[in-house]
C-alpha positions in Angstrom: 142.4 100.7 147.3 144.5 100.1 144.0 143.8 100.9 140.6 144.4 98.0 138.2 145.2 99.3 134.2 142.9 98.3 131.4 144.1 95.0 129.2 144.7 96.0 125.8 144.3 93.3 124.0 146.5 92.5 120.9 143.8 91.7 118.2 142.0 95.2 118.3 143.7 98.1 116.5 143.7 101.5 116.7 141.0 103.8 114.8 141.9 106.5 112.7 140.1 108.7 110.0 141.2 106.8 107.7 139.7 103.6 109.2 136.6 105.6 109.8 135.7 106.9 106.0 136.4 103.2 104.5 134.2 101.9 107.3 131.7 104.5 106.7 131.8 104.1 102.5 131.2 100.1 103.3 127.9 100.3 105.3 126.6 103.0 103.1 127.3 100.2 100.0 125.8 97.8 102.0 122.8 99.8 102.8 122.0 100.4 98.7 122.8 96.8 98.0 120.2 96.3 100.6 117.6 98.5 99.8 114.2 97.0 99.1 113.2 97.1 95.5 109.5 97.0 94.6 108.8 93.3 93.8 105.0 94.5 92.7 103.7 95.9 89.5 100.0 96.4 88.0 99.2 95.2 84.6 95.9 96.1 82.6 94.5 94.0 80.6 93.5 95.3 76.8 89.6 95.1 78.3 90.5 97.6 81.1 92.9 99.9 78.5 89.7 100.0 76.1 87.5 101.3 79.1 87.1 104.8 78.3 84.0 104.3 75.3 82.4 103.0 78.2 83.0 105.7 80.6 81.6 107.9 77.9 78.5 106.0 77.4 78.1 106.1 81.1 78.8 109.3 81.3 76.2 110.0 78.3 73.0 108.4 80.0 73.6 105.6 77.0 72.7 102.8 79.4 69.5 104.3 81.3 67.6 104.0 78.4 64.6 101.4 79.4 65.1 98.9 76.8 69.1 99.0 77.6 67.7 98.3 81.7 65.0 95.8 80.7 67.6 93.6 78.9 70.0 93.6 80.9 67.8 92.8 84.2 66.5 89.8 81.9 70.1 88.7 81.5 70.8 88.7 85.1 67.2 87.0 86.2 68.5 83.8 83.5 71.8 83.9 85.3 70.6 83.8 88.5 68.2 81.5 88.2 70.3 78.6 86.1 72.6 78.9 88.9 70.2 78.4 91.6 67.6 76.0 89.7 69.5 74.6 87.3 66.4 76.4 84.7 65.9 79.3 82.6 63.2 82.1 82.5 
């Protein structure tokens, strides 16, 4: 049995610390230049900024009140039912 050596081949050079820290300094660069970026953002509109009287009359029983209910159920029943019909209560 013989033992054949291993082809070096001309094109590959040898590594040394050197070789290894400029190798390591280019994949970490690589790695930030690639690093995903958030492409998405949330805008509010001036209606949603200006929310808070709302919350407050919410929050104040403002809108149980049964004339505040009763109009705003008739409001719904002419929306619904011009949609629907094509006619208003």
């Amino acid at each position: 049995m013989s033992i054949e050596p291993v082809k070096i081949e001309s094109n590959v050079n040898p590594v040394d610390s050197n070789t290894e820290r400029q190798q390591a300094a280019r994949a970490s660069q690589s790695a930030e230049n690639n690093a995903v970026k958030p492409a998405d953002s949330l805008s509010l509109s001036e209606e949603v900024k200006n929310i808070s009287p709302i919350m407050a009359n919410i929050n104040s029983d403002v809108y149980n009140k049964p004339e505040i209910l009763r109009e705003v159920a008739m409001k719904l029943m002419q929306e619904l039912y011009s949609e629907d019909k094509g006619t208003t209560v």
